[in-house]
N, C-alpha and C positions, 0 to 999 in steps of 0.2 A: 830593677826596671829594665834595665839594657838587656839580659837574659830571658825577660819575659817577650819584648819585642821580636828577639831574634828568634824563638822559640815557634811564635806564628810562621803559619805559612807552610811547604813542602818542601820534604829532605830530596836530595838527591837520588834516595833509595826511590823515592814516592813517584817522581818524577819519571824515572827510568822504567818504571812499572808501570804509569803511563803509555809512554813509547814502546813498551813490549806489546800490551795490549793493542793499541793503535797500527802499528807494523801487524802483530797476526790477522786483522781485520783486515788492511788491508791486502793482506797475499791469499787471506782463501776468498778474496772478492775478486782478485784479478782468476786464478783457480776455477772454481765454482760457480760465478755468477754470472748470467753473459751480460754482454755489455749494451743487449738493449731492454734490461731490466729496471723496475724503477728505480730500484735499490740499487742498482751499481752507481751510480752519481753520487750519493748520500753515503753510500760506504766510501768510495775512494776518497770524498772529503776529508771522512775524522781519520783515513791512513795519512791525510796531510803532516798530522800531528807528530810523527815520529822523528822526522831527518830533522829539523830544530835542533828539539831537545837531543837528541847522540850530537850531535852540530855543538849545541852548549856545552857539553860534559865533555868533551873533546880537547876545548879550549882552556874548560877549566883545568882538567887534567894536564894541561902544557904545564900550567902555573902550579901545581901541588905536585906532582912529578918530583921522588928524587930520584930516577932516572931514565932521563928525557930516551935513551938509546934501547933500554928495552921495553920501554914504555911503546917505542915506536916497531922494535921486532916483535913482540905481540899481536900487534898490531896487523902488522906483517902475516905473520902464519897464521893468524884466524882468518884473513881476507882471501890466502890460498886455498887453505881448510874448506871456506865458505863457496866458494868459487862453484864447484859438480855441484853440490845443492842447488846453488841458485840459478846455475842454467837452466839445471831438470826443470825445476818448479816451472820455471819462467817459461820453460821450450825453447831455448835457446842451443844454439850448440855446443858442448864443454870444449871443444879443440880450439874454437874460434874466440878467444877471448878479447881477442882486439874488438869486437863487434858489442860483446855484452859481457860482464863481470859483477859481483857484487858490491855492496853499500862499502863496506870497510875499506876498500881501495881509497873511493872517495874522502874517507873519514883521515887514512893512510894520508892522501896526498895535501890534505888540508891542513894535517899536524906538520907535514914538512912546510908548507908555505909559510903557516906560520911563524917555525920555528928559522925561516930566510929572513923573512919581515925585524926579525929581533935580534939578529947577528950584525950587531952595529961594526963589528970590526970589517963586515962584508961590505965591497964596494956598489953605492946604491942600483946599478945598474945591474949589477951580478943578481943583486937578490929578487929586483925585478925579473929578471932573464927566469929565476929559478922560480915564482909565483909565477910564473906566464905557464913554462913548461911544465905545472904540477896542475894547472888548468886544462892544459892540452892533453895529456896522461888520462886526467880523473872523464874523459868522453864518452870510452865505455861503461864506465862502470854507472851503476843507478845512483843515482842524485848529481853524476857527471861534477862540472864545475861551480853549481850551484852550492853542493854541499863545500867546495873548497873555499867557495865567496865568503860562506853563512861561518867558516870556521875562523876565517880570517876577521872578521866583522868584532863578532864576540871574542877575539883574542885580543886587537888591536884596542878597544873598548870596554877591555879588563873589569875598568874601577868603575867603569859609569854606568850605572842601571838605564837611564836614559838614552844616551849613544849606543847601548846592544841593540835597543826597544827599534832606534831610529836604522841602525846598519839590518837588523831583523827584517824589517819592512821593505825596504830598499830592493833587498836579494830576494827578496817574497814575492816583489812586483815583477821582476826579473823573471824569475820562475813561472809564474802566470805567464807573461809576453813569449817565455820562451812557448810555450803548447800553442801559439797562435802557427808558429811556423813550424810545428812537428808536425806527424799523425799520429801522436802518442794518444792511446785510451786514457789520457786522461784530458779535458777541456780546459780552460781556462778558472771556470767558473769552481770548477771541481777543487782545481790546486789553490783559490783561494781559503783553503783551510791552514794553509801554511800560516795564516794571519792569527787563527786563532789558538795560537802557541804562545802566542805573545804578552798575552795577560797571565798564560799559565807559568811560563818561564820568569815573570814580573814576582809569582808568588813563592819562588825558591828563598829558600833561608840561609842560604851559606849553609848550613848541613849535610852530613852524610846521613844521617839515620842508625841504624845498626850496624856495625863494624864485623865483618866475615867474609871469609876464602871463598865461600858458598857465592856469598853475595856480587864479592869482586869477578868472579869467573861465571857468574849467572849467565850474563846478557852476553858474553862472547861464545859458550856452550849452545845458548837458547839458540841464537840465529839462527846454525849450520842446521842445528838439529831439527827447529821446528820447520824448514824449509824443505828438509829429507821427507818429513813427516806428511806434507802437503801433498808432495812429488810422491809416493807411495800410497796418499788416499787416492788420488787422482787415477793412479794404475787399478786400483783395487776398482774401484768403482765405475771404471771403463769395462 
């Protein structure tokens, strides 16, 4: 019976496949579609769906990690890696990186907060110091300190399906308040899709799905590449 229940629901593989799909929607919408189309509202929405779930698997990955060091140098080089792609696409500048950067910095600085938050031998104020300044760091980068909030939420609240659901929401409402005082293309109303991750992420199994190299190095190949991809339709089609 306990096999059958865990068996419901979506692997981790499933989920990530998700957020792949939800991430390319949103970047050939920001790309391709201006922004006073009907469709660009409703697409930038379900792009909501993406920074969560990496946000989730982020945290998880702290905890099934056996090792937290290159777990985090990976990490690392695919955010560099990432970096020219996602200025191109974006129109950003590559030299200017303090200004704009990719998601994985974000994802970068969230698994260090994280990984401060849980260094009991560290003195409470240090590790504060160090969750402040991984906030201030993750600015540039897209999903900024939002994604560092959303990693630390779902780390700190491990065991509790509940307490992710409630830190989830929290950083969601944050992130909505925060497009009041931007002029980011995206509106308030748009980034409440970030909410509707939350019943998807509720239907995770503890599962990986299919066990492979292919699999594992998927989604850190996919990014750089499908954002090259983007930035080169872009040119072609100009």
């Amino acid at each position: 019976m306990g096999t059958e229940v865990k068996a419901r629901g979506l692997t981790s593989n499933q989920l990530k496949l998700l957020a792949i799909i939800a991430m390319v929607v949103d970047h050939c919408t920001i790309a391709f579609v201006p922004y006073s189309s009907w469709a660009y509202g409703p697409l930038r929405f379900v792009g909501r769906l993406t920074a969560p779930i990496m946000c989730y698997f982020i945290a998880e990955g702290y905890y099934h990690t056996s090792n937290l060091k290159k777990y985090m140098t990976r990490l690392f080089v695919m955010a560099v890696v990432s970096h020219v792609p996602h200025n191109l696409c974006m129109g950003f500048s590559v030299l200017e990186f303090w200004q704009a950067t990719d998601v994985l910095f974000s994802l970068l600085l969230g698994l260090i907060a994280l990984s401060a938050y849980n260094a009991k031998d560290m003195p409470v104020l240090l590790r504060l110091a160090v969750i402040g300044c991984c906030c201030i760091l993750a600015y540039p980068a897209d999903w900024n300190y939002i994604a560092v909030l959303m990693i630390l939420g779902f780390g700190i609240f491990h065991r509790s399906k509940n307490m992710k659901s409630v830190s989830h929401a929290v950083v969601g409402s944050l992130h909505c308040l925060q497009a009041v005082f931007t002029n980011a293309y995206v509106t308030p109303l748009m980034r409440t899709g970030i909410f509707v991750s939350i019943p998807i992420l509720r239907l995770y199994n503890g599962q990986r799905g299919r066990k492979s190299k292919f699999i594992q190095w998927g989604f850190y190949i996919f990014y750089p590449a499908h954002l090259l991809a983007i930035y080169l339709l872009k040119l072609a089609l100009k």
